[in-house]
DOLUM-586098 format. One line per 2 residues: number of its first residue (from 1); their letters; for each residue z, x, y of N, C-alpha, C. Coordinates in steps of 0.1 Angstrom, whole numbers, plus 5000, padded with zeros to 4 digits. Atoms other than C-alpha are relative to their C-alpha. Example, Ala and Ser with C-alpha at 12.3 -4.5 7.8 and 13.67 -1.06 7.14 Angstrom:
1 = as = 5000,5009,4988,5078,5123,4955,5000,5009,5012  5000,4991,4989,5071,5137,4989,5008,4992,5011
END
This chain:
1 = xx = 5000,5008,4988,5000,5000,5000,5000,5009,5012  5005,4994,4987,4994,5011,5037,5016,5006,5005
3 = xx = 4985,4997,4996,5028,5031,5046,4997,4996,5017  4993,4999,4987,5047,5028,5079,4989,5007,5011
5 = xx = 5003,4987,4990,5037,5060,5091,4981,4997,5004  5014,5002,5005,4997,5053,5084,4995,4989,5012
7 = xx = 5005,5016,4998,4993,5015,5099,5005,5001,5013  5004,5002,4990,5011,5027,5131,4988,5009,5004
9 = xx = 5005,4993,4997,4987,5057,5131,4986,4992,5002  5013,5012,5001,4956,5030,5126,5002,4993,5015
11 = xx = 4998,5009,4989,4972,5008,5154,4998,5007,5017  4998,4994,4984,4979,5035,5179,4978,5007,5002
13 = xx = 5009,4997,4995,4943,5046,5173,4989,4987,5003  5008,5012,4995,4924,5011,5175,5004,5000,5011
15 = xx = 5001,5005,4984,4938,5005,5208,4994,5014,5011  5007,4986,4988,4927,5043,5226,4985,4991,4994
17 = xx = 5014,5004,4999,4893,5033,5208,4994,4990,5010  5008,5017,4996,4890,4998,5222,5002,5007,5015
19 = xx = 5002,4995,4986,4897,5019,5256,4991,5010,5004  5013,4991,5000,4869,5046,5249,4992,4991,5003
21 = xx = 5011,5009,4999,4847,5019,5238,4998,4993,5019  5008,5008,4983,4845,5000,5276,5004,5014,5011
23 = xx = 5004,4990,4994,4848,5039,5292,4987,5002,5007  5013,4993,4990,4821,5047,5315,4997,5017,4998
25 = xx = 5003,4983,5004,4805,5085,5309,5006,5006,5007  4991,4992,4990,4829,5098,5340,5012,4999,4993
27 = xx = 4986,4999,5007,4860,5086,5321,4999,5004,4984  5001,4995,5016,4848,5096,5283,5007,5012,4998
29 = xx = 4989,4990,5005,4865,5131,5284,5011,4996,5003  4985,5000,4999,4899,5123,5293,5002,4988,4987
31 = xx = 4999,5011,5014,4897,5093,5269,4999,5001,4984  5008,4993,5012,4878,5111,5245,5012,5009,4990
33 = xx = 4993,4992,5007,4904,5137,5240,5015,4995,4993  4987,5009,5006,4935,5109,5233,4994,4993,4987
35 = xx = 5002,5007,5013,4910,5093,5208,5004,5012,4987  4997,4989,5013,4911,5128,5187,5009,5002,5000
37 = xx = 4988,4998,5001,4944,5133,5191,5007,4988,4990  4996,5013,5008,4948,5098,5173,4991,5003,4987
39 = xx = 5006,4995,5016,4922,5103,5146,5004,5010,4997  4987,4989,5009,4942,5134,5137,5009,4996,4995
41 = xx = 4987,4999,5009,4970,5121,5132,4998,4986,4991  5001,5002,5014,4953,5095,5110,4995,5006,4994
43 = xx = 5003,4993,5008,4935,5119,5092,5011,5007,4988  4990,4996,5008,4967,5135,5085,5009,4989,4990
45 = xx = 4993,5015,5010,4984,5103,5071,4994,4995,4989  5007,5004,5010,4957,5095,5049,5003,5013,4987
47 = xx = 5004,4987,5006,4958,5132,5036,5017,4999,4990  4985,5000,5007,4996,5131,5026,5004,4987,4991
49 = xx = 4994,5009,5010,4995,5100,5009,4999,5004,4986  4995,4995,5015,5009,5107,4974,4995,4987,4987
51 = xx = 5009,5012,5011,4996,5068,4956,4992,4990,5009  5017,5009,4991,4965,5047,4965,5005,4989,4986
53 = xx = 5003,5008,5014,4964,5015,4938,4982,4999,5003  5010,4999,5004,4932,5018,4924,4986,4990,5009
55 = xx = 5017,5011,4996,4912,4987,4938,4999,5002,5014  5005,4998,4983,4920,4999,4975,4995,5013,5004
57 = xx = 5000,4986,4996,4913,5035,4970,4984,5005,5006  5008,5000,4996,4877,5024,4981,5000,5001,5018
59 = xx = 4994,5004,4990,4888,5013,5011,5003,5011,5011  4997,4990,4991,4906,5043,5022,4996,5011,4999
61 = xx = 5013,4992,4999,4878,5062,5015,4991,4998,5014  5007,4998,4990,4859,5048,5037,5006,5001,5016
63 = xx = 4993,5002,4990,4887,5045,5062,4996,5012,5007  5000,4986,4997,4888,5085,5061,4982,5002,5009
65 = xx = 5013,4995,4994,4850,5088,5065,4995,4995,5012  5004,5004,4985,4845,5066,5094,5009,5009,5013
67 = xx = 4989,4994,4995,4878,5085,5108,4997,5015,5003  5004,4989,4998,4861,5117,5105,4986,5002,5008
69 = xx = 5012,5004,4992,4826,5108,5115,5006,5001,5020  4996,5003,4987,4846,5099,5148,5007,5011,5006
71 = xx = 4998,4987,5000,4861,5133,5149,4987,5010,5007  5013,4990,4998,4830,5150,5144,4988,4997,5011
73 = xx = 5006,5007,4988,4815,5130,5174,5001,5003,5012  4998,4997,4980,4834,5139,5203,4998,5016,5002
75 = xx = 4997,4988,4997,4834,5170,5219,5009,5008,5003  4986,4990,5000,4856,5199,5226,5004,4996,5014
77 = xx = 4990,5008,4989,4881,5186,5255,4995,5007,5011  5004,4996,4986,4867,5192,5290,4986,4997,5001
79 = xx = 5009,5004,5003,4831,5185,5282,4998,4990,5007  5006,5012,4992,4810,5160,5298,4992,4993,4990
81 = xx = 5004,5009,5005,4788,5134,5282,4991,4993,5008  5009,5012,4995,4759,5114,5290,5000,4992,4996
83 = xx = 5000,5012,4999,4750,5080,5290,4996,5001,4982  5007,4999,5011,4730,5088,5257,5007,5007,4988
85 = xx = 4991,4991,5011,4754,5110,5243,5016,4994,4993  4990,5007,5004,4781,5082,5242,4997,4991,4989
87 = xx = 5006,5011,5010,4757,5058,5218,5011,5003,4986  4998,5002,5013,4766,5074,5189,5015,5004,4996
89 = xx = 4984,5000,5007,4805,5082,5191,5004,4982,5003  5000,5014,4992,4808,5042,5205,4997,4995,4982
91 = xx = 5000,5010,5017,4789,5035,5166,5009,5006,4991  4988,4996,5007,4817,5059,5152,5013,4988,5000
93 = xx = 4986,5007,4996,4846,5039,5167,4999,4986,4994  5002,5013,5008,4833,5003,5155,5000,5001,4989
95 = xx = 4999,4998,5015,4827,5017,5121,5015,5001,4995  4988,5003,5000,4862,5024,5123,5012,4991,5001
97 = xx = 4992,5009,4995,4876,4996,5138,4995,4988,4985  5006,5009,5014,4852,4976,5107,5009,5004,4988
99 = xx = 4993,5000,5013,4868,4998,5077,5019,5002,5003  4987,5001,5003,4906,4994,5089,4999,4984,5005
101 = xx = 5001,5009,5001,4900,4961,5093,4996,4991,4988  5002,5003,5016,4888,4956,5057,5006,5004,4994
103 = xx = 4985,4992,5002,4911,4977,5048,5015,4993,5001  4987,5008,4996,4942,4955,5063,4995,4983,4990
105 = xx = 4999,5012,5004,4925,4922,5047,4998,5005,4987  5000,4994,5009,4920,4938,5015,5013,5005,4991
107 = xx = 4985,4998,5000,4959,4952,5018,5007,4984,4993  4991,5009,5001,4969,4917,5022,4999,4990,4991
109 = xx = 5004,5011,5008,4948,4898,4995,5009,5010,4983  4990,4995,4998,4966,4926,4975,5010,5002,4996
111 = xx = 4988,5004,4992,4998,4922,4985,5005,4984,4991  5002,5011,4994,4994,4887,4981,4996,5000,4977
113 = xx = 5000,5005,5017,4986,4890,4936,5013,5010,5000  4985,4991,5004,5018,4916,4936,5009,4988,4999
115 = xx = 4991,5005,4998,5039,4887,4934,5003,4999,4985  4996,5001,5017,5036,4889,4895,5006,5014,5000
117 = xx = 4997,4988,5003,5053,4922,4899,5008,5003,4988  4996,4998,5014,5077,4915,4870,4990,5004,4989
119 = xx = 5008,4999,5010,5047,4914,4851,4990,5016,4997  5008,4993,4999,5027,4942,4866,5011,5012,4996
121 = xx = 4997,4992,4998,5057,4966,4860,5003,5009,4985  5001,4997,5014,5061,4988,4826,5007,4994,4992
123 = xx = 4991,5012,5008,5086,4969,4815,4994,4991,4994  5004,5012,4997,5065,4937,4820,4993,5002,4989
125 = xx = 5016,4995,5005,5033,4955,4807,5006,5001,4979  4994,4996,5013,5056,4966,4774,5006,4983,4993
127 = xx = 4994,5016,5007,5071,4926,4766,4983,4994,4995  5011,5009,5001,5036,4913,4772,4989,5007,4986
129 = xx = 5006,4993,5010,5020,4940,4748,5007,4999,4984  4999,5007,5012,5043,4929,4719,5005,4988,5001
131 = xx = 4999,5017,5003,5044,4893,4724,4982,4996,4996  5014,5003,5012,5007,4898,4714,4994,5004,4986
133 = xx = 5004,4993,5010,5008,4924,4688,5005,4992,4991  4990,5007,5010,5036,4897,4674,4989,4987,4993
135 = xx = 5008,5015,5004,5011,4864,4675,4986,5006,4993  5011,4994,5003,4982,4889,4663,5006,5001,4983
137 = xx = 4988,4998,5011,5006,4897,4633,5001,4987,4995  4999,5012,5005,5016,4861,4628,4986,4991,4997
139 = xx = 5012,5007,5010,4980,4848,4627,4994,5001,4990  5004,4994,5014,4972,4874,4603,5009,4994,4987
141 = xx = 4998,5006,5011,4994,4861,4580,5001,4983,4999  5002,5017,4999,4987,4821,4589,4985,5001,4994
143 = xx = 5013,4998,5001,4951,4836,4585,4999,4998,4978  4998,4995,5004,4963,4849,4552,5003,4985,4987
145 = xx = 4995,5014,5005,4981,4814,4539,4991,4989,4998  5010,5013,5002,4952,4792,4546,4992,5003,4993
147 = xx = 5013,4993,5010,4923,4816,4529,5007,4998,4986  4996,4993,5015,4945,4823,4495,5007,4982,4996
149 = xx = 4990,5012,5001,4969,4787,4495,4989,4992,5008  5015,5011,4992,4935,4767,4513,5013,4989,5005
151 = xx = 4989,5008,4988,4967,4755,4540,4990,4998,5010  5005,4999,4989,4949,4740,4566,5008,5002,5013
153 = xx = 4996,4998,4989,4978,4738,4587,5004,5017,5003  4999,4985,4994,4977,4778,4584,4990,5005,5006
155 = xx = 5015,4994,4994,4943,4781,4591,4997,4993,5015  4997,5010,4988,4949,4759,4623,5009,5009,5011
157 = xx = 4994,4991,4996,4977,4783,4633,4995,5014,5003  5006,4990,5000,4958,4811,4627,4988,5004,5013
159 = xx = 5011,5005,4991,4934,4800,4654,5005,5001,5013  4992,4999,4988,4957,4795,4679,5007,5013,4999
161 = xx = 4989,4989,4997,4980,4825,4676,4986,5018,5003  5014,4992,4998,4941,4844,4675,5001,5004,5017
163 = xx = 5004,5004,4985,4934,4831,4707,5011,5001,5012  4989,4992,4999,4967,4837,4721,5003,5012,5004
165 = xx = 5001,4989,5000,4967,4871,4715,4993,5005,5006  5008,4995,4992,4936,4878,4730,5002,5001,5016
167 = xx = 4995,5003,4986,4948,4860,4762,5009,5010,5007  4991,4985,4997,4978,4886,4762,4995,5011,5005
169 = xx = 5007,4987,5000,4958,4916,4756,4991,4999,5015  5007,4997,4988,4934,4907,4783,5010,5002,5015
171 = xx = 4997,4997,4990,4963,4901,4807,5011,5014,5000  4999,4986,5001,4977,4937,4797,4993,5007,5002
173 = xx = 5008,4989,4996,4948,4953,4804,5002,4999,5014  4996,5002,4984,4946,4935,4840,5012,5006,5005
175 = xx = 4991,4994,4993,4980,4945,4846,5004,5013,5001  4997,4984,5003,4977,4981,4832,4993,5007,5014
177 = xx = 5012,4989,4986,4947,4989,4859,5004,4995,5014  4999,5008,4987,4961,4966,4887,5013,5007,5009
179 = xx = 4985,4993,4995,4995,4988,4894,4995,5012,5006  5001,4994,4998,4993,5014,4913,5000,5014,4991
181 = xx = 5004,4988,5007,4980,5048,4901,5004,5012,5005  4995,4992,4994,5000,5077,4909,4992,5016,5000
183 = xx = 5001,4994,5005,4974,5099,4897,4991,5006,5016  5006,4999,4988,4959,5098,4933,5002,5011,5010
185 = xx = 4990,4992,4989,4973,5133,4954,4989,4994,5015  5007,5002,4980,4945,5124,4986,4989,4995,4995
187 = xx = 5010,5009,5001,4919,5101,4994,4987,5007,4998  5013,4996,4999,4889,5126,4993,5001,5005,4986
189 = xx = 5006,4999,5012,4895,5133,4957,5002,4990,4987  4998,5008,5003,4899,5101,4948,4988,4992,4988
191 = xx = 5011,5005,5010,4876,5085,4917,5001,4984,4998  5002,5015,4997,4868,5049,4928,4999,4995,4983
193 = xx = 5005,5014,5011,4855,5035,4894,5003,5007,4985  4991,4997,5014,4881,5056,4867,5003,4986,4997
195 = xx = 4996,5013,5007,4901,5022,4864,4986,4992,4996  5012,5009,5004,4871,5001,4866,4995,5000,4986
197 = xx = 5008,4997,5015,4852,5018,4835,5008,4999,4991  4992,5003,5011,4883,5015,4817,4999,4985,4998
199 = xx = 4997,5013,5002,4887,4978,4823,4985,4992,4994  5015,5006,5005,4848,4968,4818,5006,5003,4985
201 = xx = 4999,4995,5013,4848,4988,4783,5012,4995,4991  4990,5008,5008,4884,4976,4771,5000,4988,5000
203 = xx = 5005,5015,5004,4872,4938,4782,4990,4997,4988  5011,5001,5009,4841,4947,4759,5005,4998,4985
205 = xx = 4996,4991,5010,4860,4964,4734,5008,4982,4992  4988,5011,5001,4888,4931,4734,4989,4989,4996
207 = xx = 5010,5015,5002,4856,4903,4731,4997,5005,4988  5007,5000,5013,4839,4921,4699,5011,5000,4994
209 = xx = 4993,5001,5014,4870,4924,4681,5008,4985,5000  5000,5018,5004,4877,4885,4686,4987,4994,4997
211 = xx = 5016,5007,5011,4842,4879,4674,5005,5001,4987  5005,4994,5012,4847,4898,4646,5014,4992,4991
213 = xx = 4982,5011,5005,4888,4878,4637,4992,4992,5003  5006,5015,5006,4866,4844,4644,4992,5005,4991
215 = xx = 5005,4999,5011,4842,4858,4623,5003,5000,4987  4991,4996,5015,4864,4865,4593,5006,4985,4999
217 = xx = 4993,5007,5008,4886,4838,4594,4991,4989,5000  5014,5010,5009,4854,4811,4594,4995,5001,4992
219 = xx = 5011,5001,5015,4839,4829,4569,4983,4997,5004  5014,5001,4996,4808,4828,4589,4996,5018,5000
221 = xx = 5009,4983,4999,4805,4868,4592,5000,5008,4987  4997,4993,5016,4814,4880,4556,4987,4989,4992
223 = xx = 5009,5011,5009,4789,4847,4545,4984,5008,5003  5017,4990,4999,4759,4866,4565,4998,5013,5001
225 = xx = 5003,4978,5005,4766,4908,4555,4999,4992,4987  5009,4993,5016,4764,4894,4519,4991,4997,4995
227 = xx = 5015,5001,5001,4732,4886,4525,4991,5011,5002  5006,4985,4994,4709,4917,4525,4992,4999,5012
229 = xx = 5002,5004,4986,4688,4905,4553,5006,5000,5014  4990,5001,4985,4712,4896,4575,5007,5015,5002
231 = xx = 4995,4987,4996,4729,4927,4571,4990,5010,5007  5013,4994,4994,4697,4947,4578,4995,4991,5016
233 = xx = 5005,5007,4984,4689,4923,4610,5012,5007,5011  4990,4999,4997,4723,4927,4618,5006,5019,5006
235 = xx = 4998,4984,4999,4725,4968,4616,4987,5005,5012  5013,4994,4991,4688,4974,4633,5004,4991,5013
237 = xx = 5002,5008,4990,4698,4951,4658,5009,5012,5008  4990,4993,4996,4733,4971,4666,4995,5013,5008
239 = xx = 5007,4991,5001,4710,5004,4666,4991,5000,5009  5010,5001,4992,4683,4989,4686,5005,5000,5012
241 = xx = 4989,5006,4988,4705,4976,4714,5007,5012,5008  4988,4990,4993,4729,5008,4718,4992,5011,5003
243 = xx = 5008,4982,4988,4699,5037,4721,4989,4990,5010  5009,5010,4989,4678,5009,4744,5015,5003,5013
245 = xx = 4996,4999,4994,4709,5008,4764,5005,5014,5007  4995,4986,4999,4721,5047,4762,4988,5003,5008
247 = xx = 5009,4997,4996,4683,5051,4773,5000,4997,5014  5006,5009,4985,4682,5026,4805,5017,5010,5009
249 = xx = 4991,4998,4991,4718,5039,4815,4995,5017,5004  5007,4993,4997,4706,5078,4814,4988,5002,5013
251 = xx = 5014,5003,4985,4673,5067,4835,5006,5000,5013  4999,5003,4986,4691,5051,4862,5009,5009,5004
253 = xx = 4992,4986,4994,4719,5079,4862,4993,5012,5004  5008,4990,4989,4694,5107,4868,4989,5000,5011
255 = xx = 5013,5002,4987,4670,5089,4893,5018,4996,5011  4992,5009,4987,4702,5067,4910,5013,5012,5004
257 = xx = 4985,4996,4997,4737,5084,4905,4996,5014,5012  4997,4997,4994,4752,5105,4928,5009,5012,5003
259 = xx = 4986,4993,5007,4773,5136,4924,4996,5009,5010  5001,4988,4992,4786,5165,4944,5000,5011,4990
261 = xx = 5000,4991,5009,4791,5185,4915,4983,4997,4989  5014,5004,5009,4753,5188,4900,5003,5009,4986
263 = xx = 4997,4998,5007,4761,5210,4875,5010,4992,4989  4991,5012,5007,4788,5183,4859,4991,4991,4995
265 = xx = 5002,5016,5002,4764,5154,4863,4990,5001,4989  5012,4997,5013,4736,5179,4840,5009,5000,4988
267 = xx = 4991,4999,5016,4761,5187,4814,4999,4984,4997  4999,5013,5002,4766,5150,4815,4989,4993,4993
269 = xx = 5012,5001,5012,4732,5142,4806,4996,5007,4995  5007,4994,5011,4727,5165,4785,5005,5000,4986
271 = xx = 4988,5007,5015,4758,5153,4758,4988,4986,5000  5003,5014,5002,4739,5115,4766,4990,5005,4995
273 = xx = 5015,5003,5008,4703,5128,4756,5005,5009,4986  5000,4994,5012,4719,5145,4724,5005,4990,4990
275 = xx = 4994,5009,5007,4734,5113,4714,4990,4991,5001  5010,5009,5001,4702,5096,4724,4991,5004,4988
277 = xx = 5007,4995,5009,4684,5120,4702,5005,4993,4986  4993,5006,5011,4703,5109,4670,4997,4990,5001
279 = xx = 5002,5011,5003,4702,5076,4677,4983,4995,4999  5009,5007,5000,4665,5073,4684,4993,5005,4980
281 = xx = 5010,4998,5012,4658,5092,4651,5003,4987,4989  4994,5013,5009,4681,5062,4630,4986,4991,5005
283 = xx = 5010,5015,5000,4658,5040,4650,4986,4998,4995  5017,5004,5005,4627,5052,4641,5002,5000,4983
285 = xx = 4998,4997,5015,4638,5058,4605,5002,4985,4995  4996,5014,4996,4646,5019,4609,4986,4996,4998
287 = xx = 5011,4999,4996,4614,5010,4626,4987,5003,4987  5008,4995,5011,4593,5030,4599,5002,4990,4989
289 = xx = 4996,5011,5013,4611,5010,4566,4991,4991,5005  5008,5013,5001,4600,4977,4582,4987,5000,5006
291 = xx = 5016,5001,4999,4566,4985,4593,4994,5000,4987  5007,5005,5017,4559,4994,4554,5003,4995,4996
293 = xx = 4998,5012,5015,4579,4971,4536,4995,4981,5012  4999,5012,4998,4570,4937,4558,4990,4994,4995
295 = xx = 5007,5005,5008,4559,4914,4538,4984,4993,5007  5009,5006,4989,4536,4897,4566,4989,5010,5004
297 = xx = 5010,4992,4994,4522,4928,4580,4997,5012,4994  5008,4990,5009,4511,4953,4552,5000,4997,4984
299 = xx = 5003,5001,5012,4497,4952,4516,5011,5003,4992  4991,4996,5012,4522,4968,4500,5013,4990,4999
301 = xx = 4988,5014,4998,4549,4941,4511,4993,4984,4994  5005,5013,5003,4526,4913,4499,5004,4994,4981
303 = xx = 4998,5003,5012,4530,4895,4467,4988,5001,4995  5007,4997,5010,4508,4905,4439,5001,4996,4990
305 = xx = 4995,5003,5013,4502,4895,4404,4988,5011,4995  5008,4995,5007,4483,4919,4380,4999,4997,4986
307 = xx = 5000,5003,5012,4470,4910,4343,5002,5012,4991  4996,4986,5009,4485,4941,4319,4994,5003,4988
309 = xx = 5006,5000,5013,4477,4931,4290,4994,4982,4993  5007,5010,5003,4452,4908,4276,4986,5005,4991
311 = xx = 5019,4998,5005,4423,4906,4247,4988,4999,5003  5016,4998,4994,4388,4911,4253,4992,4989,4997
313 = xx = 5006,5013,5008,4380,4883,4228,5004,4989,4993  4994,5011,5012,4391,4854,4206,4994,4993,4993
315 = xx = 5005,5008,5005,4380,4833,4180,5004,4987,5003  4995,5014,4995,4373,4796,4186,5013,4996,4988
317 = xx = 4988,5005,5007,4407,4776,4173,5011,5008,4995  4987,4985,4999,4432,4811,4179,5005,5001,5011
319 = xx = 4990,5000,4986,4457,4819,4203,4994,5012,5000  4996,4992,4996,4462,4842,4225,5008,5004,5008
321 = xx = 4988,5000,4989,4487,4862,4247,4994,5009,5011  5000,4994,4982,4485,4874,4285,5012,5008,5004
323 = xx = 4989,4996,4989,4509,4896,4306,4997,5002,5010  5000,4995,4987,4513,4898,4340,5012,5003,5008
325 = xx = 4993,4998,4993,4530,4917,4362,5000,4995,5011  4999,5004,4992,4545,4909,4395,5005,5008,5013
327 = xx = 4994,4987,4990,4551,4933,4427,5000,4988,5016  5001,5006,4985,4563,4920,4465,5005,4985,4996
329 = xx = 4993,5014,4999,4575,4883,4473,5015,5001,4999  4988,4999,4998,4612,4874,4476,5003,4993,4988
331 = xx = 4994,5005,5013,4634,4868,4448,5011,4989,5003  4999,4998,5014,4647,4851,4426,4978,4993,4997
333 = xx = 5013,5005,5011,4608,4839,4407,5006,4987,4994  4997,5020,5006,4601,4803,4400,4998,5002,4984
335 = xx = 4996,4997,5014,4610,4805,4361,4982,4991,4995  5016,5008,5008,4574,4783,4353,4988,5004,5007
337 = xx = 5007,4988,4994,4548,4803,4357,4985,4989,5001  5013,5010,5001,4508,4789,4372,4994,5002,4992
339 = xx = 5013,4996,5008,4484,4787,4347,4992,4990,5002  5012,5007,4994,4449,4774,4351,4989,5007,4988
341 = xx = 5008,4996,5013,4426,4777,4320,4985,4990,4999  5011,5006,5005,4392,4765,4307,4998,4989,4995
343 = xx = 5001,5009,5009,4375,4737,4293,5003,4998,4985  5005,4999,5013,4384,4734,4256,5013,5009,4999
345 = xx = 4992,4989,5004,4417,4757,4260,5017,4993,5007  4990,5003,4995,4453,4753,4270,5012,5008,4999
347 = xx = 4995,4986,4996,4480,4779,4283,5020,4992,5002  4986,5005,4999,4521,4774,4283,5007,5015,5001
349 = xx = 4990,4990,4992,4546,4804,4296,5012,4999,5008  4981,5002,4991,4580,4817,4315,4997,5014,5005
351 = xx = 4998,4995,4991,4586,4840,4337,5014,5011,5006  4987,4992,4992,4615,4867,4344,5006,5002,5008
353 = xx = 4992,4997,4984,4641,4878,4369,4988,5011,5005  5014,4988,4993,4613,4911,4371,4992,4998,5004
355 = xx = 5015,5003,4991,4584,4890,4381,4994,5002,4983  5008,4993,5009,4570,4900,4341,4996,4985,4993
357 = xx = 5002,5016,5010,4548,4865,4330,4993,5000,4993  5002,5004,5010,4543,4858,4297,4993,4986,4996
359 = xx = 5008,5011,5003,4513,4833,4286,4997,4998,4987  5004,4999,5008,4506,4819,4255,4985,4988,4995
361 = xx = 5015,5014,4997,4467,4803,4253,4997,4993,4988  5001,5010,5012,4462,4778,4227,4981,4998,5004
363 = xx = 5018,4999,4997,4416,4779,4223,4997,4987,4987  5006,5013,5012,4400,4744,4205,4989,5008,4996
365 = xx = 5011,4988,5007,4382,4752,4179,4989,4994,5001  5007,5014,4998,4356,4726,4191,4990,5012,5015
367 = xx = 5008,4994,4987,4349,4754,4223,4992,5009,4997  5011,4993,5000,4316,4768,4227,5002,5018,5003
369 = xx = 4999,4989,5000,4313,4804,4222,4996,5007,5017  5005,4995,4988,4309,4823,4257,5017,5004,5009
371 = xx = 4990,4993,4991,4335,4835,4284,5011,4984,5004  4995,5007,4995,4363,4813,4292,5008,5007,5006
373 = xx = 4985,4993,4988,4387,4817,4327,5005,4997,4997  4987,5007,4998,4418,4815,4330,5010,5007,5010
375 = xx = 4991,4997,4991,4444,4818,4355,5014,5005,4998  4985,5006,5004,4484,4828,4357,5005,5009,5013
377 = xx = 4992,4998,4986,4505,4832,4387,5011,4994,4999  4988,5005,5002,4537,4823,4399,5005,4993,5018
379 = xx = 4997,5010,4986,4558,4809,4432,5014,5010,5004  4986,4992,4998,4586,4835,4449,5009,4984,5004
381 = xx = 4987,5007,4997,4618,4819,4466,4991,4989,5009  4998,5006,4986,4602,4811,4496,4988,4989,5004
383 = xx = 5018,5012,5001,4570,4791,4480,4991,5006,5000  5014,4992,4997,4546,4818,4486,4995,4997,4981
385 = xx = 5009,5001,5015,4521,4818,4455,4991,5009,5001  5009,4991,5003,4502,4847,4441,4991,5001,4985
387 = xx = 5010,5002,5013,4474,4842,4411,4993,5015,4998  5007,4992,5005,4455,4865,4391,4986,4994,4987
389 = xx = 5011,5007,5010,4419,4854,4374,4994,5014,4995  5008,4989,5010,4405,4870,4344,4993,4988,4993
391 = xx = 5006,5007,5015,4384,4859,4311,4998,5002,4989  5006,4997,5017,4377,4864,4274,4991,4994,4994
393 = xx = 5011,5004,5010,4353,4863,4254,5000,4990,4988  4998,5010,5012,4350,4831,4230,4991,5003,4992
395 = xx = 5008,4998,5013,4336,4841,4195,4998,4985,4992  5000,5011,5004,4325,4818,4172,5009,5000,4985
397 = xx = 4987,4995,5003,4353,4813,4145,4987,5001,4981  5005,4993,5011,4341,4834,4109,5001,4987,4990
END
């Protein structure tokens, strides 16, 4: 919060400003030299503050910079000034008078959530942190009661003491980053958006692992990993998603960001493109799989049937037998396999978990000697159908 010492140094210097500001270029040095004498001694006040809380340490960032700007404006005491030479200490002073003025309503909005201070203080932070590890704990075993003993009123409990918990946790993180941060010695080395990235990331961190507890205890997330599909959707998606993002944040960090230390900010991308490297190899190794195996968009993914084994010939009023293999389509295989045969002939069969279909042709002895077709195919899971036509030779019977 804005000490004592600080807020009168702010006050005593707004009013010299507001008396530079309507100065005429004959009264600017004498005026001039009381405003630096004030922005010194807030510079110095800013400089000795020992804790900033995090969400204002923007704030009195920019306080300092406008405060210095306004420094570095005037001239050395005795000096004169023109009309043109006042423009730009005049846009110092307002800038000034703007960031301790956002600054002060900023203070007081603030000010103004500290009233949960029991809550915000380690104490607070330490009750609220196990009154959720306790309901996290107790759902697990309500969770625990209704899955194994099918209790609905545990699995009802389990729901709530979920949700609960999460509510906790998020208001322990808020209160962890909202307290003042001692870690602050002065405003110019101050790291605006430490808390922040913590709080984004642990909000992240706190939503996936209540997906992942409603997932479990519905039985909707363990129903679609023990599906292989889903799992594979589910993994390339994870994969896709985190080097697409690793990639976009990289880009805009070395076109956008911002650093005084360049040296830091290369090392920095140069750990992110070693982790991008890795990830893009998973992805193309990804990528590659389902470009060959999709069943839609290449040969080798399609469903096939081939004839293995089969006679050349038969005599009229003799069987015979067919095999065909089966490569591609989704399993399990419709157990009744197609067959499609000639005039004068007739075919019955089954079909394996391997796709391997077994025909057995029944030939009247009544059919004219010469080539007769026949067909045999089958149907995957998903209805697709794949045939295979051959023929044999009908003899005439000895």
């Amino acid at each position: 919060m804005i000490s004592s010492s600080l807020e009168t140094a702010i006050h005593d210097a707004q009013t010299k400003n507001d008396e530079l500001k309507k100065a005429t270029a004959t009264e600017f040095p004498e005026k001039a030299k009381r405003v630096r004498d004030a922005a010194k001694v807030v510079h110095g006040a800013l400089v000795e503050l020992q804790s900033i809380p995090w969400i204002l340490v923007k704030y009195y960032i920019a306080l300092q910079l406008a405060n210095d700007r306004v420094i570095a404006g005037l001239k050395p005491a005795g000096q004169t000034y023109t009309d043109a030479e006042t423009i730009p200490v005049k846009e110092a002073l307002d800038e000034f008078q703007a960031a301790a003025k956002q600054l002060k309503e900023m203070e007081a909005v603030f000010s103004s959530a500290r009233t949960a201070e029991p809550l915000l203080s380690k104490t607070g932070r330490h009750r609220v942190g196990w009154a959720a590890a306790g309901l996290f704990g107790l759902g697990a075993l309500a969770a625990t009661g209704g899955t194994v003993k099918l209790w609905p009123a545990c699995t009802t409990l389990a729901y709530w003491c979920a949700f609960a918990s999460f509510a906790l946790a998020a208001v322990w993180v808020v209160a962890y980053f909202t307290v003042r941060r001692p870690s602050v010695p002065s405003v110019g080395t101050a790291k605006t958006g430490l808390g922040l990235q913590y709080l984004v990331f642990g909000g992240m961190a706190f939503l996936v692992l209540g997906l992942l507890v409603a997932g479990v205890l519905t039985g909707g997330l363990l129903e679609f990993l023990s599906s292989i599909p889903g799992a594979r959707g589910l993994i390339t998606f994870l994969i896709a998603i985190g080097t697409i993002a690793i990639a976009v944040i990289l880009t805009l960090a070395s076109v956008i960001m911002e650093a005084s230390d360049t040296d830091a900010l290369k090392e920095r991308l140069s750990k992110g493109k070693e982790i991008l490297t890795v990830l893009v190899g998973v992805l193309g190794t990804i990528v590659g799989f389902y470009f060959a195996s999709n069943p839609e968009g290449s040969v080798a993914g399609k469903m096939t049937v081939a004839i293995v084994d089969a006679p050349k010939s038969v005599e009229a009023g003799a069987d015979f037998n067919v095999v065909a293999m089966t490569t591609g389509g989704e399993l399990p295989y419709d157990s009744t396999p197609i067959i499609t045969v000639g005039k004068g002939a007739e075919g019955e069969g089954s079909v394996n978990e391997q796709g391997v279909i077994k025909v057995k042709f029944k030939v009247s002895a009544d059919v004219k000697p010469g080539a007769l077709p026949f067909v045999v195919g089958l149907r995957d899971k998903s209805g697709k159908t794949a045939t295979s036509k051959s023929e044999i030779n009908v003899v005439a019977k000895k």
